[in-house]
Structures are given as structure tokens and as C-alpha cells.
C-alpha positions as CSV (number, residue, x, y, z in Angstrom):
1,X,-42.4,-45.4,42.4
2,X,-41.4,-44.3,46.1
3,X,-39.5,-41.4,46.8
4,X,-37.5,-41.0,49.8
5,X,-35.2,-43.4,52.0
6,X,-35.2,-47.0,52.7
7,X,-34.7,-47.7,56.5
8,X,-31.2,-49.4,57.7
9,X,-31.1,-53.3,58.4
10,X,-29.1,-55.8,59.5
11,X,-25.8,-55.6,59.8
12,X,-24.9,-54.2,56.5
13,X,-27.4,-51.7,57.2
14,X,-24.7,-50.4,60.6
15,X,-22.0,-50.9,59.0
16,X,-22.9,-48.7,56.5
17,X,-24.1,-46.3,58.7
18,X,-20.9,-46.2,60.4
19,X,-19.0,-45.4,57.5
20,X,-21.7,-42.5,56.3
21,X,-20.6,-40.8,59.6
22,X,-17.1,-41.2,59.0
23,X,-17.4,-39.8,55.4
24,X,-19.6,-37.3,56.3
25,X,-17.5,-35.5,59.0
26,X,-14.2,-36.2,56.7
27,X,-16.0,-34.4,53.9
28,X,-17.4,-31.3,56.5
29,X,-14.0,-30.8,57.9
30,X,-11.7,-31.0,54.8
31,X,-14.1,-28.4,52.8
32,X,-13.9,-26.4,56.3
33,X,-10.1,-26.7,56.5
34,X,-10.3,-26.0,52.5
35,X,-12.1,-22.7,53.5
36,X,-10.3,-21.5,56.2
37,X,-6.5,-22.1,55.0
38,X,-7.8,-20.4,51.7
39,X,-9.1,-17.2,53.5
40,X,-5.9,-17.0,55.3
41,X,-4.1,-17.0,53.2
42,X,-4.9,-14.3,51.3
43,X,-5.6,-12.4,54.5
44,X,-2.0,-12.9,54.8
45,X,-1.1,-12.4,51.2
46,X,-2.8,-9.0,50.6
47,X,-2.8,-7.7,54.2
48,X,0.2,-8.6,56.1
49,X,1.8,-9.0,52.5
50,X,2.9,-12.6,54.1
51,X,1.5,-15.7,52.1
52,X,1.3,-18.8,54.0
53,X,4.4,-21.0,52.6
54,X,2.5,-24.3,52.9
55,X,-1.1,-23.6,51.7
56,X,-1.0,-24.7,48.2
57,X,0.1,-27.7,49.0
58,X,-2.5,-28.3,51.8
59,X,-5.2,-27.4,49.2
60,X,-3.9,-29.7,47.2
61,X,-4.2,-32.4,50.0
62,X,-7.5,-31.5,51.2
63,X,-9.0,-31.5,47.0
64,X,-7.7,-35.1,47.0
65,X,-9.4,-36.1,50.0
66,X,-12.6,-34.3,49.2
67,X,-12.5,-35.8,45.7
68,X,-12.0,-39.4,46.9
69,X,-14.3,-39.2,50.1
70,X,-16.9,-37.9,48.1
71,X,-16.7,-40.8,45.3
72,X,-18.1,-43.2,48.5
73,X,-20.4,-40.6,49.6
74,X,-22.0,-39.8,46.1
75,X,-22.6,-43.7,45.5
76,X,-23.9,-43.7,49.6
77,X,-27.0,-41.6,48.4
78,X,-27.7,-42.7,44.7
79,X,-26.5,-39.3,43.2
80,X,-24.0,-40.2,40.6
81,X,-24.8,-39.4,36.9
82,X,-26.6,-42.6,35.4
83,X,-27.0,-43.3,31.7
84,X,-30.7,-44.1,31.9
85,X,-32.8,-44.1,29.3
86,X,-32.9,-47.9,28.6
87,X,-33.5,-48.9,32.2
88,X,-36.1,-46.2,33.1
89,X,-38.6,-47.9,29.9
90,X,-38.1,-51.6,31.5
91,X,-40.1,-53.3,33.6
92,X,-39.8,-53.6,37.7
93,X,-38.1,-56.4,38.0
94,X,-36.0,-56.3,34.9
95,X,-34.7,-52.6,36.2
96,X,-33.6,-54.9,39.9
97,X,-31.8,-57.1,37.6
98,X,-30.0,-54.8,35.4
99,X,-29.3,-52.8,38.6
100,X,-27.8,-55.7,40.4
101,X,-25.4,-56.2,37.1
102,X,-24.9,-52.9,36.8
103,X,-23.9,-52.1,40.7
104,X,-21.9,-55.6,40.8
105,X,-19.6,-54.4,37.7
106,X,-18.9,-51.4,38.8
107,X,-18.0,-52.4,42.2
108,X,-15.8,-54.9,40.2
109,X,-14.3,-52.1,38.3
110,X,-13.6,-49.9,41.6
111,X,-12.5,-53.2,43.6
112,X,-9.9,-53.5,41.1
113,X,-9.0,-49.3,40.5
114,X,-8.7,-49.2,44.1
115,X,-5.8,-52.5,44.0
116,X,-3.5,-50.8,41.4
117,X,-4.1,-47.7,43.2
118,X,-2.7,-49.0,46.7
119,X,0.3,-50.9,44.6
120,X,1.2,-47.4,43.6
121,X,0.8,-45.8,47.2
122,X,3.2,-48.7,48.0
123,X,5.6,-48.2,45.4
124,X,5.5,-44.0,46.3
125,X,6.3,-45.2,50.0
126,X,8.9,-47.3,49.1
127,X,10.8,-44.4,47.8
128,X,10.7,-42.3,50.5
129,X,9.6,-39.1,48.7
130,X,8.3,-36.3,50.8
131,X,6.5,-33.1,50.4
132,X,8.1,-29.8,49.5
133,X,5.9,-27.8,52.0
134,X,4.7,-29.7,55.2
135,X,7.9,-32.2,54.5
136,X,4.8,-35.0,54.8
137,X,5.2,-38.5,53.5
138,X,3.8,-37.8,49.9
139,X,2.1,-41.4,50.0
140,X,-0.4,-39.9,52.9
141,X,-2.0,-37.9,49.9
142,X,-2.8,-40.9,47.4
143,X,-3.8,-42.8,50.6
144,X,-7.2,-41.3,50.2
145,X,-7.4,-42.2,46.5
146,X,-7.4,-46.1,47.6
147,X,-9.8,-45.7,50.3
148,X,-12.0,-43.5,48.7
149,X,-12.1,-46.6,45.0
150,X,-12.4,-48.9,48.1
151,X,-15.5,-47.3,49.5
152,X,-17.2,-47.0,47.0
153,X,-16.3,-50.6,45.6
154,X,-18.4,-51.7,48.9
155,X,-21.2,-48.8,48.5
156,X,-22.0,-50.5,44.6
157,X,-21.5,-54.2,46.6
158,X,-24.5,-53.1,49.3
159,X,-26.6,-52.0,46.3
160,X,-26.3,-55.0,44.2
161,X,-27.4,-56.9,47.5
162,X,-30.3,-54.9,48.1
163,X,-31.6,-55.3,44.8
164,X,-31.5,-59.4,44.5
165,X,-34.8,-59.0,46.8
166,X,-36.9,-59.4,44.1
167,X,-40.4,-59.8,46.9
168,X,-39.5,-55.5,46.7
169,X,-41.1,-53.5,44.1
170,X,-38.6,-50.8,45.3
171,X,-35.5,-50.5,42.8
172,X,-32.6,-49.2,44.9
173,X,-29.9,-47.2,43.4
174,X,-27.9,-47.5,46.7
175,X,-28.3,-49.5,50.0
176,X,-30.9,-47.2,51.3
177,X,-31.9,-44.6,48.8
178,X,-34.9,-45.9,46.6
179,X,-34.7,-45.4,43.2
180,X,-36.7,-41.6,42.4
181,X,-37.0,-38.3,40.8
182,X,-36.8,-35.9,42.2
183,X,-37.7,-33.2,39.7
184,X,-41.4,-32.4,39.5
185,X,-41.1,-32.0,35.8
186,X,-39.8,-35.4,34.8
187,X,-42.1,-37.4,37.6
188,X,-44.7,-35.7,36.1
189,X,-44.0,-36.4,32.9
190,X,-43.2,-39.8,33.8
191,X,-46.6,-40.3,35.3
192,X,-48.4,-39.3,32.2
193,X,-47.0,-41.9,29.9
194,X,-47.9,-44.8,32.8
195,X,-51.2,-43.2,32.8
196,X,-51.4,-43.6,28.9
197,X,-49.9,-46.8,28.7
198,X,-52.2,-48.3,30.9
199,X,-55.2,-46.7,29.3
200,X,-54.2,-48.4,26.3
């Protein structure tokens, strides 16, 4: 099996690349801002002896957003924990098809998450809450909780597409990223028994 990265096509292919820039520098900056409001505040707390009123609660913001953002961008390059003992002993083409089922469901499953999750944003908006610290409507924080379910309902969408091209030997565990691994250990190990299998 292949290691590596398909290239982008089409126009799922863009799209998709559009969006991994977006996540990418929403990820970069919120575990920058996470960073930097952290060291300030205790450069405040235990030098100036001055905590910074509103950084808990920006943390708090920033975790959710990092959380969520990440949920898209984990699916984006095939690096979510999988359950695979079954699938890695089928065949080829039966690994596509259970793949497809398998990326389909769960973007079922997040499709559906991500609704309930925006009827609660909506229901949190309608009631006007706030914020103690930055006095910010508190709906702007689950916000991210619907996009992020969202995204990655549409990341498990693009990889049950890519697998129902069946004329590929490639089995892809997202749009681009080719089904692998990556450890030298298991590959190696994995090699071995196709090596006796086939000398049998």
C-alpha cells in the first residue's frame, strides 16, 4: 500500500483546500492566542501581582475553538483513532467498501450532532445570556461546536466519495490522505504476513 498524499481534484479537491487553510490558520492562531494570554497572565499574576480579569474565560473560548476546529482538521488528514483490526485483514476492495459505509455513517452521525448542536446555539441566543468577563454573546462560544460537527460531517462526506472509485487500489481514509502506516514496526510486520500469505 502507498504512503503519502493523494493530489487535489476537481472541485471538491479546492474546496477542500480552501477550508484546510482556513482551519489551519484558526487552529495556529487560537493555540498562539492560548499561549500568549496564558503567559501573561501569570507575568501579571506573580510579577505585577495583577491577574488579567478576563483570561480564564478567554482560555476557555479559545479550548472550545481549538477542540472543534481540530475535529475537521484531524478527519482532513486521516488521523483519528480507528478500530481496525477487521478492516486491515480484508481484501482491497472490500476495505473501499467498508470505508465508504464507514465514512458515510459517521458523516451521518456528525451531520445530525452538528443540527441539535446549532438548535441549542439558537435557543442560548434567544436568551440573551452573556459572558461574565468579556460581556460577549455566550452563543459566539458554542458557535464553533456547530461548525467544527459541520466540518467534519463534510470531511467523512469527501472520503466516502473518494473511495466509491473502485478502478483505485488506493483505500483513502480522508479525501487526500491514502490509507498507510506510518510506523516502521507495524508496516514491517504487515509486509511479512503478505509475504507469507502469498508464499502459501
Amino acid at each position: 500500500m502507498e504512503n503519502g498524499t493523494a493530489t487535489p481534484f476537481g472541485f471538491l479537491g479546492k474546496i477542500d483546500a480552501v477550508i484546510g487553510r482556513i482551519e489551519v490558520w484558526i487552529l495556529g492562531w487560537g493555540i498562539i492566542l492560548m499561549a500568549v494570554n496564558t503567559i501573561a497572565n501569570v507575568f501579571g499574576r506573580y510579577v505585577l501581582s495583577q491577574s488579567i480579569y478576563f483570561s480564564e474565560e478567554l482560555n476557555e473560548f479559545l479550548i472550545v475553538i481549538v477542540t472543534f476546529m481540530g475535529l475537521g482538521y484531524a478527519t482532513r488528514k486521516g488521523i483519528h483513532i480507528r478500530m481496525s483490526a477487521i478492516y486491515d485483514a480484508l481484501p482491497i476492495k472490500m476495505r473501499k467498501a467498508l470505508m465508504v459505509v464507514i465514512a458515510a455513517t459517521t458523516a451521518v452521525v456528525m451531520a445530525v450532532l452538528a443540527w441539535y448542536a446549532l438548535e441549542y446555539v439558537q435557543k442560548v441566543a434567544a436568551r440573551g445570556r452573556i459572558t461574565p468577563a468579556l460581556q460577549l454573546p455566550l452563543y459566539l462560544t458554542y458557535v464553533w461546536v456547530v461548525v467544527g460537527l459541520a466540518l467534519a460531517s463534510f470531511q467523512y462526506l469527501l472520503t466516502a466519495i473518494r473511495n466509491l472509485n473502485f478502478a483505485e487500489e488506493e483505500v483513502y481514509v480522508s479525501y487526500l490522505e491514502v490509507d498507510s502506516y506510518e510506523d516502521p514496526e507495524t508496516a514491517a510486520a504487515i509486509k511479512k504476513f503478505e509475504d507469507s500469505a502469498e508464499a502459501e
